[in-house]
C-alpha positions in Angstrom: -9.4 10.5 4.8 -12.1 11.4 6.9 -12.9 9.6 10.4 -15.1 6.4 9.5 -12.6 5.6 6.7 -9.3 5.9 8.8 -11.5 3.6 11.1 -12.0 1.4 8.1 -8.6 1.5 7.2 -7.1 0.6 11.1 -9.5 -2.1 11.4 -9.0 -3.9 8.0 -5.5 -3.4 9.0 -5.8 -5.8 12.1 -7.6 -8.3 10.3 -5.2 -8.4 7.3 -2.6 -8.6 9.9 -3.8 -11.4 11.8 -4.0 -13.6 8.8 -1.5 -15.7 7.5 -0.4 -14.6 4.5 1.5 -17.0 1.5 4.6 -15.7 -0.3 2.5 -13.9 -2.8 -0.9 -13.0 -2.0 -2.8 -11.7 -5.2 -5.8 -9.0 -5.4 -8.4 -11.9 -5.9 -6.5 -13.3 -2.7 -7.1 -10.5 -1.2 -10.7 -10.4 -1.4 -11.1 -13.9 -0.7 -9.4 -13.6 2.5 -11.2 -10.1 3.6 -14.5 -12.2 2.5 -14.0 -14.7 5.3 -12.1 -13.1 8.2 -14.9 -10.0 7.9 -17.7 -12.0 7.3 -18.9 -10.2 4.2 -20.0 -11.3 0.3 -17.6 -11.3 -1.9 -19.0 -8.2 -3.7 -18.9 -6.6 -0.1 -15.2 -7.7 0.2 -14.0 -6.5 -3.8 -15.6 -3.4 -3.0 -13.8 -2.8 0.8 -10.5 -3.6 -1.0 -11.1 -1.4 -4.1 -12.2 1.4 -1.8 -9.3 1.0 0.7 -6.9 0.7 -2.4 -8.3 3.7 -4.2 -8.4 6.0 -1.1 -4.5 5.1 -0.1 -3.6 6.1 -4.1 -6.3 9.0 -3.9 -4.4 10.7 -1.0 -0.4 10.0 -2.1 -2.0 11.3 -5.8 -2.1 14.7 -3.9 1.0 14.4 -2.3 -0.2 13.6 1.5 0.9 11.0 3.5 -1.4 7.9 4.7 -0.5 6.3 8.3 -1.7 2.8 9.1 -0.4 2.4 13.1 0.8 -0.4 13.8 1.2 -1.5 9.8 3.4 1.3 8.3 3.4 4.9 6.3 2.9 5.4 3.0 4.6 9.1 1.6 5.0 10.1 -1.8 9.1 11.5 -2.4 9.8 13.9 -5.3 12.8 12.6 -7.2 15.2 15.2 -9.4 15.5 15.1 -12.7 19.1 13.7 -14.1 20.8 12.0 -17.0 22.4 8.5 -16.7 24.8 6.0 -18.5 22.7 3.3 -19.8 26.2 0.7 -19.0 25.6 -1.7 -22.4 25.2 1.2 -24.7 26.9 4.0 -23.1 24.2 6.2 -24.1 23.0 8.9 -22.2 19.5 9.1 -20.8 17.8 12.2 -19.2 14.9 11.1 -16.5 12.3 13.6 -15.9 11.7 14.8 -12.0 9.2 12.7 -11.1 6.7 11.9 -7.7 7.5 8.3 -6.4 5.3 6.3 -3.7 7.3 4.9 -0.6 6.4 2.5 2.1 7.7 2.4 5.4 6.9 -0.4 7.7 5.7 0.0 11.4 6.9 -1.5 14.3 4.6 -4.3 14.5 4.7 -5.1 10.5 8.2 -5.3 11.5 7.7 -7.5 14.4 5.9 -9.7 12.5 7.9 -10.2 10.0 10.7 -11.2 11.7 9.3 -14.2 13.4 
């Protein structure tokens, strides 16, 4: 992520921050919401949001971290390969080693939240 978008990034990060979210905000939400509080068109806003979304998955696709301050980390974990129990059946079920994307949420995410 090069210097203009991690500035991108920290400063839709504020606004989305600052806005009061519902229970369950959708994409189309989303973009509504970035449309207003950033004063842009809604093609303007679909196209911050699909950039911003694309460049967090672009960078955890090649295993690199992506730090929001303020709003959290996101980290990609590597997860063994092993075989489980499926309970109902009993049957046995080997799961590949896989990549798997975490969140972690910063301190004023947190904060937030806990109000």
């Amino acid at each position: 992520m090069c210097a203009g978008q991690a500035f991108f990034a920290e400063d839709l990060t504020k606004k989305l921050i600052s806005i009061n979210l519902s229970p369950e905000v959708t994409k189309r939400q989303l973009i509504d919401l970035v449309a207003r509080k950033a004063h842009l068109t809604k093609r303007g806003a679909t196209e911050a949001v699909d950039v911003f979304l694309n460049e967090i998955g672009r960078v955890l696709s090649k295993g690199e971290k992506v730090v929001l301050s303020g709003f959290g980390t996101f980290r990609v974990i590597s997860m063994k390969g092993k075989t489980v129990k499926i309970p109902n059946t009993d049957k046995m079920v080997t799961i590949k080693p896989h990549r798997s994307p975490r969140f972690t949420p910063g301190k004023r995410l947190k904060r937030q939240v806990a109000r």
